[in-house]
C-alpha positions in Angstrom: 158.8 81.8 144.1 160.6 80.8 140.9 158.8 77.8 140.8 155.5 79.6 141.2 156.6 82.1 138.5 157.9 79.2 135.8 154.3 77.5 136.6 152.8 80.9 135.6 154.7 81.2 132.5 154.1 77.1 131.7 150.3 78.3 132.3 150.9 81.2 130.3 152.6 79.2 126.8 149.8 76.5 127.3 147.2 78.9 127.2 148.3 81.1 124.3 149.4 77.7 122.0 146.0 76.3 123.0 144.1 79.8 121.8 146.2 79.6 118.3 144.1 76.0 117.7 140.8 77.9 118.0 138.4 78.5 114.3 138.3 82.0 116.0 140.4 85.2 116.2 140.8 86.4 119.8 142.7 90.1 120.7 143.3 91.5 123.9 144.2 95.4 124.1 145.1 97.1 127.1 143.3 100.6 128.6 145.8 102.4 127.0 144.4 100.7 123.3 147.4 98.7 122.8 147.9 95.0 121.8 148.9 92.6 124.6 148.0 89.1 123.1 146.1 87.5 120.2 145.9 84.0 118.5 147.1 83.4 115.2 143.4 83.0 113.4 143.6 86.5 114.5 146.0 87.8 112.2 145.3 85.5 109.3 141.6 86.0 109.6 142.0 89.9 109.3 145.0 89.7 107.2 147.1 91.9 109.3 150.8 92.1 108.0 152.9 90.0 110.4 155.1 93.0 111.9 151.4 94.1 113.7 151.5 90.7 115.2 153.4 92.1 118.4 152.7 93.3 122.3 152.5 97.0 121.6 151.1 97.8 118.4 147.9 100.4 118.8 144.6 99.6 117.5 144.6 103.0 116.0 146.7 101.2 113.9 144.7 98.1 113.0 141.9 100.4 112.0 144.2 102.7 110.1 144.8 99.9 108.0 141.6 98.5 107.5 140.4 101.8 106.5 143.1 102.3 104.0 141.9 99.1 102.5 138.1 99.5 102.1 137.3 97.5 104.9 134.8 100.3 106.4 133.7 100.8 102.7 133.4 104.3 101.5 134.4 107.1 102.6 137.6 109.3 104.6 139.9 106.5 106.3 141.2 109.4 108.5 137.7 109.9 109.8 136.7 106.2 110.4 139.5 105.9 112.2 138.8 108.7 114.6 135.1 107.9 114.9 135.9 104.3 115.7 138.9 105.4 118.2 136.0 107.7 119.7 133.8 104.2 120.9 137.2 102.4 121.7 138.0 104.7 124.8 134.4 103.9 126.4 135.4 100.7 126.9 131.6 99.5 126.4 130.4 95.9 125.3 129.9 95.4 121.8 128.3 93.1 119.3 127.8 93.4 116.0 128.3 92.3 112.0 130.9 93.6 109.3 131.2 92.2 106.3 134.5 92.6 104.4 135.2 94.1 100.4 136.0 90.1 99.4 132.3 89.1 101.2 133.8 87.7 104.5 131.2 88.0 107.2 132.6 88.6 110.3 130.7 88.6 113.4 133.1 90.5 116.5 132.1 90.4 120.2 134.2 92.9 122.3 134.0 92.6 126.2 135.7 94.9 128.7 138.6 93.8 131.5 138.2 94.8 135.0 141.4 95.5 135.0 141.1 98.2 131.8 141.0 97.4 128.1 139.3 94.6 126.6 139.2 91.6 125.0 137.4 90.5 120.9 136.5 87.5 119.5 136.2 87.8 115.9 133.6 84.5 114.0 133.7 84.0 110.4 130.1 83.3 109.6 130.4 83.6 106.5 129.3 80.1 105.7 126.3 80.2 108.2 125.0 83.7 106.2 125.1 81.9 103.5 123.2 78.8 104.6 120.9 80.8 106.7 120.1 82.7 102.7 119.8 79.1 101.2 117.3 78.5 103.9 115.2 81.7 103.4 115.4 81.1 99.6 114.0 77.6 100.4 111.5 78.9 102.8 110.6 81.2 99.5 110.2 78.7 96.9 108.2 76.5 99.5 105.9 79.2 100.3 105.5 80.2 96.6 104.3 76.6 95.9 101.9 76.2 99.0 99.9 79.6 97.4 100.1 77.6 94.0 98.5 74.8 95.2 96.0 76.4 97.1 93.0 76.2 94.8 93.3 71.9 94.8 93.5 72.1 99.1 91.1 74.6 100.0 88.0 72.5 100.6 90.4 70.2 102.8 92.7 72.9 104.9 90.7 75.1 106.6 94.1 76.8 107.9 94.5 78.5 104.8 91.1 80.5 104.3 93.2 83.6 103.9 95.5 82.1 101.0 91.9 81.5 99.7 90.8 84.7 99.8 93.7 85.9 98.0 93.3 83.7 95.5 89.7 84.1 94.8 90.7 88.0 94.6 93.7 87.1 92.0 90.9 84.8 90.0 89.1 88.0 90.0 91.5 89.7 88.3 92.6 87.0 85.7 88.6 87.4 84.6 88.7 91.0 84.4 92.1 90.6 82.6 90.3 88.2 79.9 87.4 90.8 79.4 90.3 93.3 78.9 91.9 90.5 76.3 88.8 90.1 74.4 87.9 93.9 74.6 91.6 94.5 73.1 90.9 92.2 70.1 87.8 93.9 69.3 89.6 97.4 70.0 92.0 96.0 67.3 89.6 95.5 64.4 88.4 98.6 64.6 91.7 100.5 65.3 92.5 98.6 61.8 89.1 99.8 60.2 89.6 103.2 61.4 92.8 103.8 60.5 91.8 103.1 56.8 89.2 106.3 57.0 92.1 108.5 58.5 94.5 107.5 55.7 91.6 108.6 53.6 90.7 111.8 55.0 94.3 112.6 55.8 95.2 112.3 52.4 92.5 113.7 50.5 93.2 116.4 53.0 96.9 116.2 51.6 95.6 116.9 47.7 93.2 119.4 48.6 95.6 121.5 50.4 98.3 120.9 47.9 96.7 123.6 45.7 98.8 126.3 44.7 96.1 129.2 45.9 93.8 128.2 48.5 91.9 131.2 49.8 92.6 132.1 53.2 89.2 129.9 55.1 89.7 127.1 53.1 93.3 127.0 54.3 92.5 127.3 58.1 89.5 124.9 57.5 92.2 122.6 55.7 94.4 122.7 59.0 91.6 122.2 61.2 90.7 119.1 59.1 94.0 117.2 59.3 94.8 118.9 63.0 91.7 116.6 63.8 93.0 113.6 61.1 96.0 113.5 63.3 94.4 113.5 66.6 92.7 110.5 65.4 95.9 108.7 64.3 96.9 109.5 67.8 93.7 108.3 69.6 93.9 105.1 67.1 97.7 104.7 68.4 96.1 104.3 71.9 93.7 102.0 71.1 96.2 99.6 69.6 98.4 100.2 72.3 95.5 98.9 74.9 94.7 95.8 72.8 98.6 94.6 72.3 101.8 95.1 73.9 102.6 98.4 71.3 106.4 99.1 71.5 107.5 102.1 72.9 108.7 104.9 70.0 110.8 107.2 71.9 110.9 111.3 70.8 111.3 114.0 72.6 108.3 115.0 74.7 107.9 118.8 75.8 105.6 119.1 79.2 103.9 122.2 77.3 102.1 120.2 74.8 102.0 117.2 76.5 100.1 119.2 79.1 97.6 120.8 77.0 96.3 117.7 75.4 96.6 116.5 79.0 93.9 119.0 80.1 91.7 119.3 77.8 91.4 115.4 77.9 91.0 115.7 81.9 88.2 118.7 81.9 85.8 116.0 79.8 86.3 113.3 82.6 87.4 114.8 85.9 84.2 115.5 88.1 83.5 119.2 88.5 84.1 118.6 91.8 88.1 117.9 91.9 89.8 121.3 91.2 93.1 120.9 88.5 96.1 123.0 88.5 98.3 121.6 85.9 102.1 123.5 85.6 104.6 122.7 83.0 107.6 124.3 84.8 109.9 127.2 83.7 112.2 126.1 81.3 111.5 122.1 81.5 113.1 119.8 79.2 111.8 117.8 77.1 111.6 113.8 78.3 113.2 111.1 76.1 109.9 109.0 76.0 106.8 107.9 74.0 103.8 110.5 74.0 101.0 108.8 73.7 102.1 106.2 76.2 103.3 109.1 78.7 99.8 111.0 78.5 97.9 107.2 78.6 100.1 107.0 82.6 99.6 110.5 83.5 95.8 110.3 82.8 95.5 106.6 84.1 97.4 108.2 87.6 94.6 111.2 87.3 91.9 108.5 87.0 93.4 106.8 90.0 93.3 110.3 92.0 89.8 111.0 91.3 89.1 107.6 92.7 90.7 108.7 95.8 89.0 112.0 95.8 85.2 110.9 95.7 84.0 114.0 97.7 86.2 115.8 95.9 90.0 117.7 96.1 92.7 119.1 94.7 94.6 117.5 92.0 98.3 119.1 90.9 99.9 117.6 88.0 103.7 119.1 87.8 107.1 119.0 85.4 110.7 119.5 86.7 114.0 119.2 86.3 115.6 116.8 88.2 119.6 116.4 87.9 121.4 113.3 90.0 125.1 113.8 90.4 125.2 110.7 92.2 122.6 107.4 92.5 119.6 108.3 94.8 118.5 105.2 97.3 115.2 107.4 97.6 114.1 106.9 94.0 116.4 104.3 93.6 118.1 106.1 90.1 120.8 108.3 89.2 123.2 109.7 88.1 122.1 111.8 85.0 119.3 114.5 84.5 115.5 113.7 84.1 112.0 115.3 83.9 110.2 114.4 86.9 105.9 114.0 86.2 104.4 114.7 89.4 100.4 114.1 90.1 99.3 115.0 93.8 96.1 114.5 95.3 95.0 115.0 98.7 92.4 112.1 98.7 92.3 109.7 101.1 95.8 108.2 101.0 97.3 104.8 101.0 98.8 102.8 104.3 102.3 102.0 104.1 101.5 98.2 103.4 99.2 99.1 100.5 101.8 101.5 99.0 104.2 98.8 99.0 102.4 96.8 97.2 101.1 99.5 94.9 103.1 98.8 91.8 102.4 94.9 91.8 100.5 93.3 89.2 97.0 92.5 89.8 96.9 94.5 93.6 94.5 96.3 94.1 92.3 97.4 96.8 88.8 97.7 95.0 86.0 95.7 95.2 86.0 92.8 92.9 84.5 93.2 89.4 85.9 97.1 90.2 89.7 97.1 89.8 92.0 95.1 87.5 95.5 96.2 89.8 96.7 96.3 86.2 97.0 100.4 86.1 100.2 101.5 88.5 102.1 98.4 87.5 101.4 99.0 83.8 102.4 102.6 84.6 105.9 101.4 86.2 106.7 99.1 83.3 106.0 101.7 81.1 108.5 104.3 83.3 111.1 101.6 83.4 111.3 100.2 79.9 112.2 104.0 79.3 115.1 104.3 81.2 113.7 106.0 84.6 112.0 105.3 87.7 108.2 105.5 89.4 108.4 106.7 93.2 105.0 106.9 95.0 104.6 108.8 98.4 101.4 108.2 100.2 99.6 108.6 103.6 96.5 108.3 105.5 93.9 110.6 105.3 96.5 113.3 103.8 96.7 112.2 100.1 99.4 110.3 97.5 101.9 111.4 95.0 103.6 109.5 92.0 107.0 111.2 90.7 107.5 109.6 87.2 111.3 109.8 86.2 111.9 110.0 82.4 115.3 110.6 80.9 116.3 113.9 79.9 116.1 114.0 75.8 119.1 114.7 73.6 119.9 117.2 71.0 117.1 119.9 70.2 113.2 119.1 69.7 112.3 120.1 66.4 108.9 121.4 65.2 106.2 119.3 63.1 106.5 120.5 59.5 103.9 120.5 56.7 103.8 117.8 54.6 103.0 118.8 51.2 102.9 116.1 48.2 104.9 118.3 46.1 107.6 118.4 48.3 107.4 114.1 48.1 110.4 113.4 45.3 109.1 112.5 41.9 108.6 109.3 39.9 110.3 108.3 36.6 107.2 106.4 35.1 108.0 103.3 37.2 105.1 101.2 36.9 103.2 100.2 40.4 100.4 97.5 41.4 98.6 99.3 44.3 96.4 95.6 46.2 94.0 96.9 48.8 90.8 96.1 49.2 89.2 99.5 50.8 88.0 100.9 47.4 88.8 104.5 48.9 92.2 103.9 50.2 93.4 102.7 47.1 91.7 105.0 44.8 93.8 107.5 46.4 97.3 105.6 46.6 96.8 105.3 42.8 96.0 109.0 42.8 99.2 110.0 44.6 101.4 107.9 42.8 99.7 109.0 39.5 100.5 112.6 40.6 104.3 111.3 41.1 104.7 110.0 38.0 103.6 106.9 38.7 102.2 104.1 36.5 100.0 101.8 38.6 98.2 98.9 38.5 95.2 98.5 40.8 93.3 95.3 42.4 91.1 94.5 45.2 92.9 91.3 46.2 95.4 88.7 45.9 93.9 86.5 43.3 93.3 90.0 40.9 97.0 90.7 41.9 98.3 87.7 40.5 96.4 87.8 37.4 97.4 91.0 36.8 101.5 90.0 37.5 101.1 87.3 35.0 99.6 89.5 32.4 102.4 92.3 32.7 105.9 91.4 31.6 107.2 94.3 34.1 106.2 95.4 37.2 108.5 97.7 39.7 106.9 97.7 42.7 104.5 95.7 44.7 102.1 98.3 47.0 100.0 95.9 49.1 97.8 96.0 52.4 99.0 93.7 54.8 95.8 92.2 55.8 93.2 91.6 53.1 90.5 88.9 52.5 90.2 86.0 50.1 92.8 83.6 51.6 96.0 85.5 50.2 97.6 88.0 52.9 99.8 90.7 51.6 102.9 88.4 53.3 101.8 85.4 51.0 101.5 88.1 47.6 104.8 89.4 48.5 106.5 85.9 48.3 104.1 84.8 45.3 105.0 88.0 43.3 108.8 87.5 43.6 108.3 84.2 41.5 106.7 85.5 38.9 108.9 88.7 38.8 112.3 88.3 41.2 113.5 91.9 40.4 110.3 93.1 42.0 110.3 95.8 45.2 107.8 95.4 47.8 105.9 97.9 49.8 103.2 96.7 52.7 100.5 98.7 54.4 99.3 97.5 57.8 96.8 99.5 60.5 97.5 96.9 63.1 99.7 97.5 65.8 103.5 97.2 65.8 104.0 94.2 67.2 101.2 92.2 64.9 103.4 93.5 62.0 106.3 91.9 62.9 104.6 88.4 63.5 103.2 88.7 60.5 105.7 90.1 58.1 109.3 89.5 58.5 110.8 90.7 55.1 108.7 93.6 53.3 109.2 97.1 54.2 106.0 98.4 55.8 104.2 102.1 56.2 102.3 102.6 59.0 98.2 103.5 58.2 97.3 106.4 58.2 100.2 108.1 56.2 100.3 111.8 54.6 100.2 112.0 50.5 103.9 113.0 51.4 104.7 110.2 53.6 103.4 107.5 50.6 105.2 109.3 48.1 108.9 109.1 50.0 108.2 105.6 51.1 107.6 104.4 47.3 110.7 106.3 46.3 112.8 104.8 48.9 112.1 101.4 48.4 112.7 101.9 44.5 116.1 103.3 44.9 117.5 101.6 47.3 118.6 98.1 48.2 117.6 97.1 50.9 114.4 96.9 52.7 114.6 99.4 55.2 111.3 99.5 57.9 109.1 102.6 57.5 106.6 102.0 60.1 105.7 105.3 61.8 107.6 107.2 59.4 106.9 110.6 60.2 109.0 112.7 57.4 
């Protein structure tokens, strides 16, 4: 019997030294949840403190400890331990993954004993996770170039007459994405010539209604008249916005007025058919965003609904307040307070593979020659360069809806005021040479500066411009268009006129977008076309008393 019973223990010591040489941690509890034998890789893999490393110690325990640490990631320890003690007692097989705060994959496999309790293996597969990534970012990359190189192998692999498709669909798009490029440089041109009849009318506008006693109709017909001036402006804004990539000018945005323009805008396109209910909310707030480019998604989603709709519907464009106290997986944002857009239809719905996919650049699921697939993605770029999210909800047969997430504006909105010249700050007989060559433009900058207290100097180009420098031993301030015929820019004149006279300011004028401003002028302070009598007159006066050369563009004062 001894001999049996020192064989058993041999057997025993042999079989226990032999586990502790394993790559993998092995624990055996008892029915009553108690520890009755483990390896070492058990207790280092886990990082148990050694004084758990005897026959005896619970696993209510183990888990209290693990929970203490993060290991079950957020949450009440004191319930993860009970909820886990809950599963231990049923003594059922189980297999699954954890991984660990310091990115340790484990994978545990619990089994239980006939004779009560049960025995886990715990697997560090960390390494294999990551390989098994590597090799599905491979497997990526390699199917990425295989739809690259699908044009050259088309005629040879008939295998991949789907990837064709898709491709001839995607060259689709690149041509109607061309005729957009070529439609946005002639939308340009005459963005540019139309902004030089609104700085025009919107100034003249300016004088007229300047005039100390304006009877009572001419005044409203006065406010109709630049009302309408300013509409333009805005409508111009849009069409430089379509033809470049405008950047965003944030303001606070108030769902009342953004909703009016909104519907009147919608009544002249929508189909009679499609019945609107537009609601601002009670008590929105007003959305950190830019207008124009807000109304251009909300009408573009519109258009997209009444697409949907070609029998007709309902359409219900919404405002709310939305506050996150914490992030929000749905909607994938949070925390902080927002305005949330929405625009409902109950049209004919997306599948859940197209809605996906609705955001992407280029998808679209219109005929070819129809649909560009540029719309929702350039709606979601727009939402996301300003700080909030796009969240589309969309089935079959029932109808879609887009939630646009803009961030809640700061500080109070404040009302447009008047801009009357005589409010602009005055001149001190500074002496001016006003270069453009729209003979109506410039006859009235020369008017309002003149008003001012202005001297000026006028001239319909560069070449007249530099005569004129070289004739007068003084000049203040260069005024000058940005783009102007003849070979000599407004950039070039700038630079020319600092030789002649290095003490001079200079002042550019530009109806191009944004973005073509800054690639063409990098030093010059620049005001915006069109621009209020007002706005002209501050701009001047800024630039001659001050230093620097601060940028005006869409100055607004």
């Amino acid at each position: 019997m001894g001999s049996d019973y020192d064989s058993l223990l041999t057997r025993a010591v042999l079989t226990l030294d032999a586990l502790d040489h394993l790559d993998q941690g092995i624990s055996v509890f008892d029915q009553s949840l108690c520890l009755v034998s483990w390896n070492r890789y058990f207790t280092q893999m886990l990082e148990f403190p050694e004084e758990f490393a005897r026959i005896g110690t619970p696993l209510e325990t183990l888990f209290a400890y693990n929970a203490r640490r993060g290991d079950y990631g957020p949450g009440d320890p004191d319930q993860q331990v009970q909820q886990r003690m809950a599963l231990a007692r049923q003594f059922l097989p189980h297999h699954f993954e954890r991984t660990r705060p310091n990115g340790q994959v484990l994978e545990v496999h619990g089994t239980p004993l006939r004779s009560g309790g049960f025995v886990t293996i715990y697997t560090d597969i960390t390494n294999r996770k990551r390989a098994e990534q590597a090799l599905q970012n491979s497997h990526d990359l390699l199917e990425q170039r295989v739809v690259e190189r699908t044009t050259e192998l088309h005629q040879t692999n008939a295998a991949l007459r789907e990837e064709i498709a898709q491709h001839k669909n995607a060259q689709a798009a690149l041509l109607e994405s061309q005729k957009l490029n070529a439609l946005g440089q002639l939308t340009s041109g005459i963005a540019h010539d139309f902004n030089n009849l609104l700085t025009i009318i919107q100034g003249n506008l300016d004088l007229i209604g300047d005039s100390p006693r304006p009877d009572m109709a001419t005044r409203e017909s006065l406010q109709a008249a630049a009302g309408a001036s300013r509409r333009g402006a805005e409508l111009t804004r849009q069409l430089l916005d379509f033809s470049s990539h405008q950047n965003l000018s944030p303001a606070a945005v108030h769902s009342i007025r953004l909703f009016a323009d909104i519907d009147a805008m919608l009544k002249r396109t929508l189909s009679e058919t499609i019945e609107v209910d537009i609601d601002s909310g009670t008590n929105t707030w007003s959305a950190q965003a830019d207008p124009v480019r807000l109304e251009n998604a909300i009408v573009n989603l519109a258009l997209n609904a009444r697409d949907a709709m070609p029998h007709g519907g309902e359409l219900v464009i919404s405002a709310a307040n939305v506050s996150l106290e914490r992030y929000d997986e749905r909607i994938t944002l949070g925390p902080g307070d927002f305005v949330m857009y929405s625009i409902e239809d109950n049209g004919e719905g997306m599948s859940s593979s197209v809605m996906e996919r609705a955001f992407e650049p280029f998808f679209t699921t219109k005929g070819v020659g129809t649909g560009t697939g540029l719309g929702l993605s350039t709606v979601y770029g727009f939402v996301r360069q300003s700080g909030g999210q796009a969240h589309i909800t969309s089935k079959k047969g029932v109808g879609t809806r887009v939630e646009l997430y803009l961030p809640r504006a700061t500080g109070s909105q404040n009302e447009p005021c008047e801009a009357r010249l005589r409010d602009a700050p005055k001149g001190h007989g500074e002496r001016i040479l006003v270069v453009e060559n729209d003979q109506n433009v410039r006859g009235f900058i020369c008017r309002v500066l003149h008003d001012l207290g202005y001297q000026t100097l006028n001239a319909s180009g560069g070449q007249q411009a530099q005569e004129l420098a070289e004739r007068y031993q003084h000049i203040d301030l260069l005024l000058t268009d940005l783009l102007m015929p003849g070979g000599i820019d407004g950039e070039s004149l700038c630079r020319q006129l600092k030789r002649i006279h290095p003490c001079i300011q200079t002042l550019c004028i530009s109806g191009q977008s944004s973005d073509m401003i800054n690639r063409r002028n990098g030093q010059s302070a620049t005001l915006a076309k069109p621009f209020s009598a007002r706005q002209l007159g501050n701009a001047v006066y800024q630039i001659l008393n001050s230093s620097g050369t601060e940028r005006l563009r869409g100055n607004r004062a």
